[in-house]
C-alpha positions as CSV (number, residue, x, y, z in Angstrom):
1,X,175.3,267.9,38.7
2,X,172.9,267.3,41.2
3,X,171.9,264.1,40.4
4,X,175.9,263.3,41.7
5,X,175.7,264.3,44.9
6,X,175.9,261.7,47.5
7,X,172.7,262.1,49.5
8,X,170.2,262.5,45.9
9,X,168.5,259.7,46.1
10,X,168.5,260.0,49.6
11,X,166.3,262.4,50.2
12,X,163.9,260.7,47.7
13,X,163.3,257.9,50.5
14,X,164.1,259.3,53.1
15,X,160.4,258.9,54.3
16,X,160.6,254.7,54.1
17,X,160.9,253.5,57.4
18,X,164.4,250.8,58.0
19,X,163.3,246.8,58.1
20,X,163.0,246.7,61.8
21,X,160.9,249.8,62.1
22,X,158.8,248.5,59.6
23,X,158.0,245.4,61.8
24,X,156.7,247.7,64.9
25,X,154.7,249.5,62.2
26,X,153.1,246.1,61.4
27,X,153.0,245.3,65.3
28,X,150.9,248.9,65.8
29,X,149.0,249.3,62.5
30,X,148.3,246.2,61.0
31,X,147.4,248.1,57.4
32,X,150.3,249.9,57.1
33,X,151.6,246.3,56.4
34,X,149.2,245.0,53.7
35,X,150.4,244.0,50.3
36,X,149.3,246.0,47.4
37,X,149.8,245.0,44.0
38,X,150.8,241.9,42.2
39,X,152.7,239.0,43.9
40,X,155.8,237.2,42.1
41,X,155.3,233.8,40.9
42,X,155.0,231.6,43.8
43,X,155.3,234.6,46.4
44,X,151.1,234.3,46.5
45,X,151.5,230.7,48.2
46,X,154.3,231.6,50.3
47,X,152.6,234.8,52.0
48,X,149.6,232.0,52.7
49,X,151.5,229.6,54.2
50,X,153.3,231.5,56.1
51,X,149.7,233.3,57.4
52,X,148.2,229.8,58.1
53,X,151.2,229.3,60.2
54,X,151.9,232.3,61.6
55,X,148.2,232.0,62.7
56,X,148.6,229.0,64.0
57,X,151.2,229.5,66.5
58,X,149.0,232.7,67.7
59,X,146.3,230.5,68.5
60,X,148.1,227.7,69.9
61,X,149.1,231.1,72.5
62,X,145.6,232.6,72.7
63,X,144.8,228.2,73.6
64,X,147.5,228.3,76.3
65,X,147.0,231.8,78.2
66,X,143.4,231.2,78.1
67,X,143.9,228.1,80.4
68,X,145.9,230.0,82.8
C-alpha cells in the first residue's frame, strides 16, 4: 500500500536538484555536470558541437574584455 501513496517515488529523488538549479550547479562545479555513461546515437556529435561552439562564443568574450 505504500507504493500508492502520492509522495513514494518522491522521496526517492527528492535529492536531484530541478533543471535550473542544475545549471548553477554547472556554473559553480563544473564536474558535477560531466556526462557519465553511454551517449545516444548521434547525442556524442551533438554535445561536441555544441562544446566547440559554446567555446567559441566564450572566447570571442575572453577576445573582447581583454581589449578593454
Amino acid at each position: 500500500m505504500a507504493a500508492d501513496t502520492p509522495d513514494a517515488g518522491a522521496k526517492k529523488f527528492s535529492s536531484k536538484a530541478s533543471a535550473p538549479a542544475r545549471g548553477n550547479d554547472c556554473k559553480w562545479n563544473r564536474s558535477s555536470c560531466i556526462h557519465e555513461g553511454a551517449y545516444e546515437a548521434k547525442e556524442r556529435d551533438y554535445a561536441e558541437e555544441e562544446a566547440k561552439r559554446l567555446n567559441r562564443i566564450a572566447l570571442e568574450t575572453f577576445r573582447r574584455n581583454a581589449g578593454r
